[in-house]
C-alpha angles and dihedrals in degrees: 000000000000124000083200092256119092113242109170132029123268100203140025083249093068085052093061126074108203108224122225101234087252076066101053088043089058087048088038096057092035089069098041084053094050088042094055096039114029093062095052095041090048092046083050106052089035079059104045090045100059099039099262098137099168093058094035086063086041091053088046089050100056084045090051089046099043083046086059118040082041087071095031079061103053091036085064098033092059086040087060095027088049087186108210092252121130101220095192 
């Protein structure tokens, strides 16, 4: 019995929210990112926590050096990309 307003989905289509490609490049950087970061943080505070000094230095330094290559990524991708934006 219907109210006259829909309330649930009728098919698995209407489950499902299509992405603009802008919006599969965000997701798309968001999971590199955590890829790259979540393991060795974790490595590192796993480390840290139980007294392993030498990992957990190992583990900060991977997060240190994924950090930085990340931005030192995207610095000389926008440098080639050189999206038509004016950034004054």
């Amino acid at each position: 019995m219907s109210s006259g307003g829909r309330t649930e989905p009728s098919s698995a289509a209407d489950l499902t929210v299509l992405p603009t490609p802008k919006d599969k490049l965000d997701t798309l950087v968001g999971v590199v990112a955590a890829l790259a970061l979540v393991p060795a943080v974790a490595a590192f505070g796993i480390s840290l926590l139980s007294g392993e000094w030498q990992l957990a230095l190992g583990g900060l330094l991977m997060t240190a050096g994924n950090g930085t290559l990340i931005v030192l990524g995207s610095i000389i991708t926008l440098l080639l990309v050189r999206p038509d934006r004016d950034y004054a």
